[in-house]
VEXDREN-2710 file (C-alpha; in Angstrom, 1 decimal):
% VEXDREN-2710
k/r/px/py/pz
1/UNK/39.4/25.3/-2.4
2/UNK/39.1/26.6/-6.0
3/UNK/40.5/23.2/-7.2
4/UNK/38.0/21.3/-5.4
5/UNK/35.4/22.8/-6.3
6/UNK/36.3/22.6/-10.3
7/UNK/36.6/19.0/-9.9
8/UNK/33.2/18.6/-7.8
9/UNK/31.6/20.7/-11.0
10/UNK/33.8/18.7/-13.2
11/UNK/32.2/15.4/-11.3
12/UNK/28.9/16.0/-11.6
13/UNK/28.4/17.2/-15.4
14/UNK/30.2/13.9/-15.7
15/UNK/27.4/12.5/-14.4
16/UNK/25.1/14.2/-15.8
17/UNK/26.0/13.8/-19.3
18/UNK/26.8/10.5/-19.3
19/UNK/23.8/9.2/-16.8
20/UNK/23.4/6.1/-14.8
21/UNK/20.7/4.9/-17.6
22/UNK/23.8/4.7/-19.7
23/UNK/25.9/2.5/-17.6
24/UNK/23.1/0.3/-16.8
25/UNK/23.2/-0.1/-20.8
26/UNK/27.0/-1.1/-20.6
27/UNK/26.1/-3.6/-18.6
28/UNK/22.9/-5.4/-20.7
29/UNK/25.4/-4.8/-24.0
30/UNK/28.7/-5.7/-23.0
31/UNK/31.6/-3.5/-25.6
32/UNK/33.4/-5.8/-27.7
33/UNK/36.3/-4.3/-28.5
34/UNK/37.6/-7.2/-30.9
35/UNK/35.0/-5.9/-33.1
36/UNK/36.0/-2.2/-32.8
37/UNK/37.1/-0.5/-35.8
38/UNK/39.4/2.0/-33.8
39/UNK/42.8/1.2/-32.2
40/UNK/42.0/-0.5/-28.8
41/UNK/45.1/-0.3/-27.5
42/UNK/45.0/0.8/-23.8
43/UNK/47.2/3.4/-23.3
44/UNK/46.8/6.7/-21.8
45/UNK/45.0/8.2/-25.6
46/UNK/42.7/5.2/-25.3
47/UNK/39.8/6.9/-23.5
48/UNK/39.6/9.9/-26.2
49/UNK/39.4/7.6/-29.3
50/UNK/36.8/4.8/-27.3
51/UNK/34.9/8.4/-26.5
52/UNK/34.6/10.1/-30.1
53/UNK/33.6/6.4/-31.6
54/UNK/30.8/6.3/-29.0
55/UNK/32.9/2.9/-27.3
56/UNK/33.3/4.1/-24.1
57/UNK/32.6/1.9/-20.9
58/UNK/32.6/4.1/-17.8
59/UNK/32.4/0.9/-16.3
60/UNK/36.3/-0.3/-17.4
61/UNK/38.4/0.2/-14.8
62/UNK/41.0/-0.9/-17.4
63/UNK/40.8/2.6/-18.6
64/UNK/43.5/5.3/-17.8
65/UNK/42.4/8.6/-17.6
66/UNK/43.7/12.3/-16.9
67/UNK/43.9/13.2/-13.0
68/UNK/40.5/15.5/-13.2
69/UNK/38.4/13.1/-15.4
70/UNK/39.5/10.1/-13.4
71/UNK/38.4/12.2/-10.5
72/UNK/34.9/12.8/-12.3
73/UNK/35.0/9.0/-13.6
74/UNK/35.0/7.5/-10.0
75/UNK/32.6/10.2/-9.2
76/UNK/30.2/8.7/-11.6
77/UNK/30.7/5.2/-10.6
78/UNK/29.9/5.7/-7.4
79/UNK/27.1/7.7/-8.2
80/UNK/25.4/4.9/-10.8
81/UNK/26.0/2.1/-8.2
82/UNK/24.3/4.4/-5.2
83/UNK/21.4/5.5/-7.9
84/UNK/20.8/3.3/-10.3
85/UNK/21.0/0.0/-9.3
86/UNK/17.8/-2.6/-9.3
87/UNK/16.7/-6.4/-9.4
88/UNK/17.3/-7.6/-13.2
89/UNK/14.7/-10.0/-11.9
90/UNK/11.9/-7.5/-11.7
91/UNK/13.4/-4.8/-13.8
92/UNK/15.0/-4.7/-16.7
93/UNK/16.6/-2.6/-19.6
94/UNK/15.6/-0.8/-22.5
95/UNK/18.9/-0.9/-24.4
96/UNK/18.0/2.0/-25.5
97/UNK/19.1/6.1/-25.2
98/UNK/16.9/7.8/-26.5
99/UNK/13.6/8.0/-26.8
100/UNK/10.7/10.6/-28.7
101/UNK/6.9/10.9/-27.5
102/UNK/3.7/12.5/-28.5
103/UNK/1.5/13.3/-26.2
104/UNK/-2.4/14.5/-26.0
105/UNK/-3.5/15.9/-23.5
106/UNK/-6.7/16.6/-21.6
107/UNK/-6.9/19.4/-19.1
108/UNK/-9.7/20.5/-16.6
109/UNK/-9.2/23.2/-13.3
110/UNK/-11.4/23.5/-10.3
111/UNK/-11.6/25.7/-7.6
112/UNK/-14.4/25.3/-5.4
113/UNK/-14.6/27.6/-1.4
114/UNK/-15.5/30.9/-0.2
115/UNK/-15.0/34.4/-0.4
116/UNK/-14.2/36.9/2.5
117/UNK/-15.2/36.6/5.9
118/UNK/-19.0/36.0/4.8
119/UNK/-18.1/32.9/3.3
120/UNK/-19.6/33.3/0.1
121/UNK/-19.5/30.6/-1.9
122/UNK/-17.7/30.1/-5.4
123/UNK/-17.6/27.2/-7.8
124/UNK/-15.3/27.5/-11.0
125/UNK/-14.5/24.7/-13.5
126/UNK/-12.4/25.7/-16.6
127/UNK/-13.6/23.8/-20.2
128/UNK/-11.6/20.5/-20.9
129/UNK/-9.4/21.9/-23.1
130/UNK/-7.0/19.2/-25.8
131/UNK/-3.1/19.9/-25.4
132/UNK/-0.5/18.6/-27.9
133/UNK/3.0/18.0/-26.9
134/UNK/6.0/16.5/-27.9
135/UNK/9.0/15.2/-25.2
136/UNK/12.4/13.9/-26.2
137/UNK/14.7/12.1/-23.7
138/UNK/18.8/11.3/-23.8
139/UNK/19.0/7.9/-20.8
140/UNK/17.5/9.6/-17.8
141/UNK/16.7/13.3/-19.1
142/UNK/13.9/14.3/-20.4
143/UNK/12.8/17.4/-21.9
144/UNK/8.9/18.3/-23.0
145/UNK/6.8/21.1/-24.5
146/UNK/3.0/21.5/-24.4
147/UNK/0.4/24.0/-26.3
148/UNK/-3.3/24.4/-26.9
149/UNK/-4.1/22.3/-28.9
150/UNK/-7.7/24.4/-30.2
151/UNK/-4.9/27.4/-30.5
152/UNK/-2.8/25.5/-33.0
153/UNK/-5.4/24.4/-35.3
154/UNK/-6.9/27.6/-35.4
155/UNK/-3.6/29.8/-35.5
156/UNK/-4.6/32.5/-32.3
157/UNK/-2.1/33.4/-29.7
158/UNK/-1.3/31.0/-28.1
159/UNK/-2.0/31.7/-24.7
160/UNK/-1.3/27.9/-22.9
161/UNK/2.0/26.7/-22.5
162/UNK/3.4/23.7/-20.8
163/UNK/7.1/23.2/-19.9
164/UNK/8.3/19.7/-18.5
165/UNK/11.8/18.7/-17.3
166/UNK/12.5/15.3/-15.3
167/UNK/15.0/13.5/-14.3
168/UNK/15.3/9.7/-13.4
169/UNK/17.1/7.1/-11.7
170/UNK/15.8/4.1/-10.1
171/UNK/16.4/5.6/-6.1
172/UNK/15.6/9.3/-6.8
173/UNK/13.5/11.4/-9.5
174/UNK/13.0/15.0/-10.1
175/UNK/9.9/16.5/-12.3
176/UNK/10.0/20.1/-13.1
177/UNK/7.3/22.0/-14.4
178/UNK/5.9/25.8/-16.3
179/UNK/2.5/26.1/-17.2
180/UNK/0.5/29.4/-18.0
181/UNK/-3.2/29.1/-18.8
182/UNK/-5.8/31.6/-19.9
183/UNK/-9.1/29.8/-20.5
184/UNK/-12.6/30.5/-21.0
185/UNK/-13.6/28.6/-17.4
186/UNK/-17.8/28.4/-16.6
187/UNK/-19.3/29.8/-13.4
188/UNK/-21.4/27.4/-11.5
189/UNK/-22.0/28.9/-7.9
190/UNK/-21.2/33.1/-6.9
191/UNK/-23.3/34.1/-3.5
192/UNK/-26.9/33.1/-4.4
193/UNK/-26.3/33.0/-7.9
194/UNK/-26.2/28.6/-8.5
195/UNK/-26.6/26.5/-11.3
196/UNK/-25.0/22.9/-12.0
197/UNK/-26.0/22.3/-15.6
198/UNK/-26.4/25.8/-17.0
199/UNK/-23.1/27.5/-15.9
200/UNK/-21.9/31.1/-16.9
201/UNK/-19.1/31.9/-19.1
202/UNK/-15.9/33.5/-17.0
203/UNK/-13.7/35.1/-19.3
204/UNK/-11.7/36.3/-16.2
205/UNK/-9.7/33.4/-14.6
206/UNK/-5.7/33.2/-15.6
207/UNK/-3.1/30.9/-13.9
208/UNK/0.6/30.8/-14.3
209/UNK/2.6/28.6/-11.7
210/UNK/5.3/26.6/-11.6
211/UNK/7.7/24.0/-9.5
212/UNK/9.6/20.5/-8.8
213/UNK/8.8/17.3/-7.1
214/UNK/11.8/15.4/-6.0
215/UNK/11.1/11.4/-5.1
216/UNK/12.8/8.9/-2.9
217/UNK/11.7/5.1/-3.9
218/UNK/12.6/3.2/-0.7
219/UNK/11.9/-0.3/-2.5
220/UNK/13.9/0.6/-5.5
221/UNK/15.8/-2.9/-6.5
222/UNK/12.2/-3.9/-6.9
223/UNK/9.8/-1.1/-8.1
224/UNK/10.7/1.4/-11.2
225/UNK/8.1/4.4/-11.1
226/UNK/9.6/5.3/-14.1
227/UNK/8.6/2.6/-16.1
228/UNK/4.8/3.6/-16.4
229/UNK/5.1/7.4/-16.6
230/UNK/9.0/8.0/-18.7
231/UNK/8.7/4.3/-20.2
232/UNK/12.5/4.3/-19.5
233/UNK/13.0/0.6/-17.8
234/UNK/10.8/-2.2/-18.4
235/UNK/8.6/-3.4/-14.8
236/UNK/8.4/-6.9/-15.4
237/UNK/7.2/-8.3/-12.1
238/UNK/4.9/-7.0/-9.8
239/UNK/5.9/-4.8/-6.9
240/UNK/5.3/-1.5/-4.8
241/UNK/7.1/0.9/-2.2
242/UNK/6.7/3.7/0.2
243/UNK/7.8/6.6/-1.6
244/UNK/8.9/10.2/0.4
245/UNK/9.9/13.4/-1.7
246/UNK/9.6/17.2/-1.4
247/UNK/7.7/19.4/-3.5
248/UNK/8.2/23.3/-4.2
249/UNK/6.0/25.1/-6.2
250/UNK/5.0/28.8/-7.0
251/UNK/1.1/29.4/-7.6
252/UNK/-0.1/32.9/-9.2
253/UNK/-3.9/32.6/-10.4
254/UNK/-6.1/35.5/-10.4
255/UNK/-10.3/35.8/-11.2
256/UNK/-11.7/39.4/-12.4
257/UNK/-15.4/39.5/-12.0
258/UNK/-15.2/42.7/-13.1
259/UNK/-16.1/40.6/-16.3
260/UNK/-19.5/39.3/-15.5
261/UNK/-22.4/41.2/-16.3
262/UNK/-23.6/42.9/-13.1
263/UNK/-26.0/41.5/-11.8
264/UNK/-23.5/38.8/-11.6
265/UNK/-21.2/41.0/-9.7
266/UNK/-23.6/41.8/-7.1
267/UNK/-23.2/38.7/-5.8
268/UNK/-19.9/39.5/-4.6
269/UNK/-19.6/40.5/-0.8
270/UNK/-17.9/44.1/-1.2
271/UNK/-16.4/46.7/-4.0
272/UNK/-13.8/44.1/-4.4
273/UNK/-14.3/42.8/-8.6
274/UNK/-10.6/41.2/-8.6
275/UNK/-9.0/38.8/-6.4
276/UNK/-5.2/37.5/-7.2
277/UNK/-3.8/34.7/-4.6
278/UNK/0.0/34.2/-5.1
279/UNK/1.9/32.4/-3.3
280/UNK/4.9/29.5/-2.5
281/UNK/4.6/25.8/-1.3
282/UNK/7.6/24.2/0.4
283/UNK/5.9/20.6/1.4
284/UNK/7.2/17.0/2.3
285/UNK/5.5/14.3/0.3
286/UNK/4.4/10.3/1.7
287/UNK/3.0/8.2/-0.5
288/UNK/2.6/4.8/-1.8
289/UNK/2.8/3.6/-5.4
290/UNK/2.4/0.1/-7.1
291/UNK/3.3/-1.6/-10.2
292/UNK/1.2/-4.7/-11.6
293/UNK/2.9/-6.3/-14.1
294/UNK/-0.6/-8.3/-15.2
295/UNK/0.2/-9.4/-18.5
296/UNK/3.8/-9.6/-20.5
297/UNK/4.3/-6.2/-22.1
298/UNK/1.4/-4.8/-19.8
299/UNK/1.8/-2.4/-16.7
300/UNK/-0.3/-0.3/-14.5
301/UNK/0.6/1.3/-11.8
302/UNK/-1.1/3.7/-9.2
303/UNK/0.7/6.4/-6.8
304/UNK/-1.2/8.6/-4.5
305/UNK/0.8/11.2/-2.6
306/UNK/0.1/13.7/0.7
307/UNK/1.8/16.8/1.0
308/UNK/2.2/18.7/4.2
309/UNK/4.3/21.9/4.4
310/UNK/5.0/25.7/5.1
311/UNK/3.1/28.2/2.3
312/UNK/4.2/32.0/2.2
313/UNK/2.0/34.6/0.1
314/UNK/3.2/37.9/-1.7
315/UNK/2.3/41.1/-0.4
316/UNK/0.6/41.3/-3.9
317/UNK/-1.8/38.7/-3.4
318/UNK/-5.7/39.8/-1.7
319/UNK/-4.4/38.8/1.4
320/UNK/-1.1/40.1/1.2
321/UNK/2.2/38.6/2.8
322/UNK/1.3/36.1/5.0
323/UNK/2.4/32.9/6.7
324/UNK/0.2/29.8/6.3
325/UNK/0.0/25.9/6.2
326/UNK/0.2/23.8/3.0
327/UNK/-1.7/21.2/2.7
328/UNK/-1.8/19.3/-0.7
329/UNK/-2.4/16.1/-2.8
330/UNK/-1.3/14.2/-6.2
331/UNK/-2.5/11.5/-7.2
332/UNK/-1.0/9.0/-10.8
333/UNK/-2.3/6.2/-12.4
334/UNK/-0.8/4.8/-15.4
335/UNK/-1.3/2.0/-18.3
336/UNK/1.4/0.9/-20.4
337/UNK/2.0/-1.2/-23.5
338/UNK/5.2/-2.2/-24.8
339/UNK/6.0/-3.6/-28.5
340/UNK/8.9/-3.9/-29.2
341/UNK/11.2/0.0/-29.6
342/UNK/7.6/1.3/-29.3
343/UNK/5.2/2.8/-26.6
344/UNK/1.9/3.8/-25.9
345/UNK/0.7/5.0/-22.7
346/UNK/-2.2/6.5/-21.0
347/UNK/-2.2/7.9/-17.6
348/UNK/-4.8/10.3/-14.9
349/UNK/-2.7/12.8/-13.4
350/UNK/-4.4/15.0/-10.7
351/UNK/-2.8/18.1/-8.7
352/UNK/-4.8/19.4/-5.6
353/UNK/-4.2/22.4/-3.1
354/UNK/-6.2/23.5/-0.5
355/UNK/-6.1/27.3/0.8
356/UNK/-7.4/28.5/3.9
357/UNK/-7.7/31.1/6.3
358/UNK/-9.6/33.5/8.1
359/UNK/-10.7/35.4/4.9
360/UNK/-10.9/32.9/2.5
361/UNK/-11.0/28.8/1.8
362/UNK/-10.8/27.2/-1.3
363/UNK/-10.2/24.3/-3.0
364/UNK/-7.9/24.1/-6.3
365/UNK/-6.9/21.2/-8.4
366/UNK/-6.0/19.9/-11.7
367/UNK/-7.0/16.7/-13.6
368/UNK/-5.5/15.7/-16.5
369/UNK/-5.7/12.8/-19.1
370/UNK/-2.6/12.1/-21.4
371/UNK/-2.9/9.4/-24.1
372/UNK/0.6/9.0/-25.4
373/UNK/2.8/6.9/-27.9
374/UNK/6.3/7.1/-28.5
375/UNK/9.4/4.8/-29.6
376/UNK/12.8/4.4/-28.2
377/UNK/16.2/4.7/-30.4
END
């Protein structure tokens, strides 16, 4: 059991090293080992010198390896031609590895319901605050790292933080996120307090949360959503697909009125002045995304996604532990130019969650604007 279970782990980081973006590279550039300047001669010390000159073809079945590695070797095969196979006729290859990006970014939160059993209304937008972030990708893995912008230039804490981690191939994806934000947000409705173009400064709403979508592209010889948002193939026909995933995510936000003046504050329905709602979403995704392929070197696409699921809050949250429904929405959009090993992007990103129960309902979401420009290597 201990021996299959080293060659499962063996298998997979395999896999995962070596990626089915990197195969589908051995296929678009072919190795010509006439050209090598190593000895090609295929015996059983072949593999370790193709590897360390950077020659190696997982593809070669000409190859002989160790009894483990072969293991992880067919592994990997059969993992690329299951994941990571498409239509050269609609998609294509970057010939590429790697690839850096820059990103700026545009954030704005909402939350918009009531409060208690009285229903008293609330209306919170943050400010639209200017993120700066740099991502760096090896084939199909990607790594990013986001910050306030306004924080940067002026050298404060800095107190907003974005983590990204995906993972693509052209049947499945994963994105992974971390974000914490604590933003000066403006006050537009509290009980009878209202006002739509003269808001109030809230000093008192903070958010950390964090989470995964996984994605399953059912037309995937035909449609990369990858090529508009990690610019990792090239989309050069037009096509869409039904698109299913799962999406977990932990949600921790709190708002302390205790920080409005108060007459403000007596507005609020009881003695209550802070009100934290944490909580988990497990949720199954359907959706629908499309990429048109309207000019050479142009794409756009658009993806909307439903979420339906089980939530669970913490005994620390105002409402304490308690079972509930998840009910949520995400909807991409994306423009793309290619030239040449270079990049530029700009996509709409919004997040939404609604909460509701017997005490309270409210609506949460995130929009958020990225331009982007980046080159592959």
């Amino acid at each position: 059991m201990k021996q299959r279970h080293l060659k499962i782990v063996i298998a997979i980081a395999l896999w995962v090293m070596c990626l089915p973006a990197m195969a589908q590279q051995e296929r678009d550039l072919p190795v010509d080992n006439a050209a090598s300047e190593f000895d090609t001669t295929r015996d059983d010390g072949y593999w370790k010198r193709a590897l360390m000159h950077g020659k190696l073809n997982l593809k070669d079945t000409t190859v002989s390896y160790p009894g483990l590695i072969h293991f992880g070797v067919k592994c990997y095969r059969w993992f690329d031609r299951y994941l990571n196979t498409y239509d050269t006729a609609y998609i294509v290859g970057t010939r590429t590895k790697w690839k850096f990006t820059v990103k700026e970014s545009n954030w704005l939160d909402s939350y918009a319901g009531t409060l208690t059993s009285q229903r008293v209304p609330i209306m919170i937008n943050s400010n639209v605050t200017c993120f700066f972030g740099v991502h760096g990708s090896y084939s199909g893995l990607g790594l990013g790292y986001t910050i306030n912008l306004n924080d940067l230039i002026t050298g404060r804490r800095i107190k907003n933080i974005r983590w990204e981690f995906n993972f693509n191939t052209s049947r499945v994806m994963f994105e992974g996120y971390y974000s914490k934000d604590v933003r000066e947000s403006n006050l537009h409705h509290l009980g009878k307090f209202r006002s739509v173009f003269k808001s109030v400064k809230f000093k008192g709403l903070s958010r950390e949360y964090w989470g995964g979508y996984t994605y399953y592209i059912f037309n995937h010889m035909h449609y990369m959503q990858s090529a508009a948002y990690s610019f990792s193939r090239y989309q050069i026909r037009s096509s869409g697909s039904f698109i299913a995933g799962l999406h977990f995510s932990h949600q921790d936000f709190t708002m302390d009125f205790s920080k409005l003046d108060e007459e403000l504050q007596n507005n609020l329905p009881d003695e209550r002045r802070v009100y934290r709602f944490r909580y988990r979403d497990y949720s199954f995704l359907l959706g629908y995304g499309y990429n048109w392929a309207f000019r050479k070197r142009w794409l756009f696409n658009i993806t909307a996604l439903t979420g339906v699921g089980y939530r669970h809050s913490f005994p620390s949250s105002v409402e304490g532990k308690k079972d509930m429904l998840s009910l949520s929405f995400r909807v991409k959009s994306g423009l793309v130019l290619n030239r040449s090993k270079f990049f530029y992007g700009l996509q709409f990103i919004s997040d939404g969650h609604l909460y509701h129960t017997n005490q309270y309902s409210f609506f949460n979401a995130i929009f958020n604007l990225n331009v982007i420009t980046g080159f592959r290597f």
